[in-house]
N, C-alpha and C positions, 0 to 999 in steps of 0.2 A: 516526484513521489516524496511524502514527508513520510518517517516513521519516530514514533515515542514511545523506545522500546518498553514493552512489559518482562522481558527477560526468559520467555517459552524455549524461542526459537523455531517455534515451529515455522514461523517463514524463512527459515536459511534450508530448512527440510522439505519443502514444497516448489519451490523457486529453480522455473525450470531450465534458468541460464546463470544460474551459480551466481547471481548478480548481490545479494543479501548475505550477509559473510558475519565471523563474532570478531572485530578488531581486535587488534595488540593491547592489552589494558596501560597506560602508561606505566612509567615505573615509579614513579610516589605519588601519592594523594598531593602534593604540595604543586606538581606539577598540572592539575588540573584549574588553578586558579581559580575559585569558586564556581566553575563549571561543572553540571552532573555528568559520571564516564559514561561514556555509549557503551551502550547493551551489543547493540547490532548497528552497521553501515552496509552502504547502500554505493553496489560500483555501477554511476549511470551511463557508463560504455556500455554497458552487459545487461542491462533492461531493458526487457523488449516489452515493458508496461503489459502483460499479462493480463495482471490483477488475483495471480494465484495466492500471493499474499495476503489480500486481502479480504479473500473468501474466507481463507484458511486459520486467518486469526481470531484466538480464542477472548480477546478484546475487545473492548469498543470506542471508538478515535483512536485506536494506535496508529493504524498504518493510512494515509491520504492517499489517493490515485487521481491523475488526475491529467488527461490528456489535450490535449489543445488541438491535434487538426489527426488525421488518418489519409496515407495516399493510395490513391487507388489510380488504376488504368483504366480510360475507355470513359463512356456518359454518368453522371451522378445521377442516375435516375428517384423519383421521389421514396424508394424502397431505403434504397442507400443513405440518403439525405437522414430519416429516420433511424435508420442503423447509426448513421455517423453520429446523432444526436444522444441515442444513449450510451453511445463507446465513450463521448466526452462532458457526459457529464457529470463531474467528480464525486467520486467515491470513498465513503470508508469502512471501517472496521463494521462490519455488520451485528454484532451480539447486541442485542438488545432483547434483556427478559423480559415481557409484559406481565409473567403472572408465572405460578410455578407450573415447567417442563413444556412452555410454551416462547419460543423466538420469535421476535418480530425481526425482516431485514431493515436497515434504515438506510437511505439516502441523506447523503449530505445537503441539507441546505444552502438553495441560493442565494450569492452576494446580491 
């Protein structure tokens, strides 16, 4: 999961294993060496790739999802196999206006 934070939070307020958190800011700008502070991190022990973040953000490209396999027990039946396909096919920030008081969802484009 990549996130660039917009600075809401509302994904440290929907994240349903506390996984998304506001860091320590350091203690001088000096100490940042031309890098921007993080808004928000990301504790990847504690994500269980959801995607509640991502629904929930009020942005568009903040937050990436983006899974690579899903385990299951028992036959991959062709049901599954399609399921598996859109569980991993990366996701992001869905806001995207098309026109006034109307959202389009956007899917991330394939490499």
């Amino acid at each position: 999961m990549q996130i660039n934070a917009a600075g809401c939070s509302t994904c440290v307020e929907v994240c349903p294993a506390n996984a998304i958190y506001l860091p320590t800011p350091p203690k001088a700008a000096k100490d940042l060496k031309g890098e921007n502070e993080p808004v928000i991190a990301v504790n990847k022990d504690f994500c269980i790739l959801c995607g509640a973040c991502v629904n929930a953000c009020p942005g568009e490209d903040i937050i990436t999802l983006t899974r690579t396999n899903i385990r299951v027990k028992g036959k991959e039946t062709d049901l599954f196999l399609k399921i598996k396909d859109k569980l991993c096919t990366p996701r992001t920030s869905m806001v995207k206006e098309a026109a006034k008081d109307e959202v389009e969802l956007k899917m991330m484009e394939t490499a």
